[in-house]
C-alpha positions as CSV (number, residue, x, y, z in Angstrom):
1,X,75.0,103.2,102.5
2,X,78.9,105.2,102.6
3,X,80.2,105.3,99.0
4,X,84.3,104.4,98.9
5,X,85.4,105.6,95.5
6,X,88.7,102.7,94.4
7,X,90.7,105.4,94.5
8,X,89.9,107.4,97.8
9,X,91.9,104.7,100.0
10,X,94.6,104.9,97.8
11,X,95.2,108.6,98.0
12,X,95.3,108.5,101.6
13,X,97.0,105.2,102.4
14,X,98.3,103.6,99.7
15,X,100.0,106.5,97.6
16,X,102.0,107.9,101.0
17,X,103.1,104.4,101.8
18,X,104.6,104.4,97.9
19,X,105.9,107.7,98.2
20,X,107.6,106.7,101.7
21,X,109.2,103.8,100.1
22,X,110.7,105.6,97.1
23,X,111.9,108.5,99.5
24,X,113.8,106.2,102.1
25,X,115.4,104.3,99.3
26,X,116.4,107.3,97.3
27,X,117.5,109.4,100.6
28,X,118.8,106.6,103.3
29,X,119.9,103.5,100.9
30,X,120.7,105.5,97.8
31,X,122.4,108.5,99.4
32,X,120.5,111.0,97.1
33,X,119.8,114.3,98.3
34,X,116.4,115.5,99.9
35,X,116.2,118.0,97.6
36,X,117.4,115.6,94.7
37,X,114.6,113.0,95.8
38,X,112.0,116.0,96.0
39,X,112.5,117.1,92.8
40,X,112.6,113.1,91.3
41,X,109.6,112.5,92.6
42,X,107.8,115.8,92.0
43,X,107.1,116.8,95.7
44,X,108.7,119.5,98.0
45,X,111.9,118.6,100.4
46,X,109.5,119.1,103.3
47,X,107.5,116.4,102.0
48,X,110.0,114.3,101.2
49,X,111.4,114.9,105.1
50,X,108.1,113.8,106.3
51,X,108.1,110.3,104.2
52,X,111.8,109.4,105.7
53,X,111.3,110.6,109.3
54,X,107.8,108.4,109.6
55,X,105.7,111.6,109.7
56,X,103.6,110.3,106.7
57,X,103.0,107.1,104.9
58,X,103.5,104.4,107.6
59,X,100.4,102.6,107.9
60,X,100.6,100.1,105.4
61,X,104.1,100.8,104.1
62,X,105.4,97.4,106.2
63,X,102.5,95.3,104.7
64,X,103.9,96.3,100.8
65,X,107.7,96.3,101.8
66,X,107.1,92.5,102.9
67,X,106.2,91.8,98.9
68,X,108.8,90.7,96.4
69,X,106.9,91.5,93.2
70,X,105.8,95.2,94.6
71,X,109.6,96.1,95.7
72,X,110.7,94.8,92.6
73,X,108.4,97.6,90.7
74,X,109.0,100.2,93.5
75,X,112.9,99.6,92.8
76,X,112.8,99.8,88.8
77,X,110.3,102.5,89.0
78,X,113.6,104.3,91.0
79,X,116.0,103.1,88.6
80,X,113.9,105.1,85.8
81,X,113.3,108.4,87.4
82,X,116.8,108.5,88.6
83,X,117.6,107.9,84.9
84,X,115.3,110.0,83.5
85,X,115.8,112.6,86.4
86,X,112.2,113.2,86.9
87,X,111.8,114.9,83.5
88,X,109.0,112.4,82.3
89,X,105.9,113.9,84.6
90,X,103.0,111.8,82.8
91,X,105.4,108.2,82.6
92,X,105.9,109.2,86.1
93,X,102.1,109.6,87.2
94,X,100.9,106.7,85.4
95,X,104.1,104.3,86.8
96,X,102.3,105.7,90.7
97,X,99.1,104.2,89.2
98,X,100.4,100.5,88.5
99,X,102.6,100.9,92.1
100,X,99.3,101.5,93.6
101,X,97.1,98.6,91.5
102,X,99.7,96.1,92.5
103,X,99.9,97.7,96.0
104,X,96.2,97.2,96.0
105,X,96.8,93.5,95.1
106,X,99.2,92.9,97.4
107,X,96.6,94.6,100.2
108,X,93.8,92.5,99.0
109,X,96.5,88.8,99.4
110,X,96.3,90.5,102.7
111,X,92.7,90.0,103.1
112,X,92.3,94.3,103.3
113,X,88.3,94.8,101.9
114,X,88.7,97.3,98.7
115,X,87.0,98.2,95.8
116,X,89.1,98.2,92.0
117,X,89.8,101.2,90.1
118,X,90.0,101.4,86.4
119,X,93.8,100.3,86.2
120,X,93.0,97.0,87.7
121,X,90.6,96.5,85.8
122,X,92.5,96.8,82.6
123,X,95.8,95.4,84.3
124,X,95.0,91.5,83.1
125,X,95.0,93.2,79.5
126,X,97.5,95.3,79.7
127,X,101.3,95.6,79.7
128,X,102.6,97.4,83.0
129,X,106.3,96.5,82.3
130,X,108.9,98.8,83.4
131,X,110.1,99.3,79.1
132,X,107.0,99.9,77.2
133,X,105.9,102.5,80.2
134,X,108.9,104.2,80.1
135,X,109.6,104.1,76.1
């Protein structure tokens, strides 16, 4: 029996695809710096080089673009770290969290085979909305 942990498929498919998405809308629809978006998003320019040239985060990243509800969250989770200029590390981490639970969701509508984290879990009980998050 191979053991998946919920979040092991997300730290190597699900997070980069996020990440890719925030750093082509910052950098090639926004016009914002690489070394701007780096520092939003708390990674180095050479990462964030690698998420808009395709080196990284492409193998799902078409399958979550295709979703209203998950742009719509990708979009005001870039409206409030451009805001809030990356200064609010542990809003920011746990916004990645919900990006990835509904990225999950989204994955799963897909008929993708995963198992649920924590987050998920807690999701039908709890508010994810952009304003009490970001409070």
């Amino acid at each position: 029996m191979q053991l998946t942990l919920p979040c092991e498929y997300s730290v190597k498919e699900i997070l980069p695809a996020v990440r890719a998405l925030i750093a082509e809308k910052l950098v090639v629809e926004n016009n914002v710096s690489i070394y701007k978006t780096a520092e939003l998003m708390g990674l180095t320019p050479a990462a964030v080089e690698n998420y808009i040239k395709k080196r990284r985060g492409n193998a799902i990243k078409d399958v979550l673009k295709k979703d209203k509800k998950f742009m719509e969250m990708t979009e005001g989770f870039i409206r409030i770290i451009s805001s809030k200029n990356g200064k609010d590390g542990a809003s920011i981490s746990s916004y990645y969290c919900m990006l990835c639970a509904e990225g999950k969701r989204v994955l799963i509508k897909q008929g993708y085979q995963m198992s649920h984290c924590i987050v998920e879990t807690l999701s039908s009980t709890y508010d994810f909305s952009l304003e009490k998050t970001f409070k």
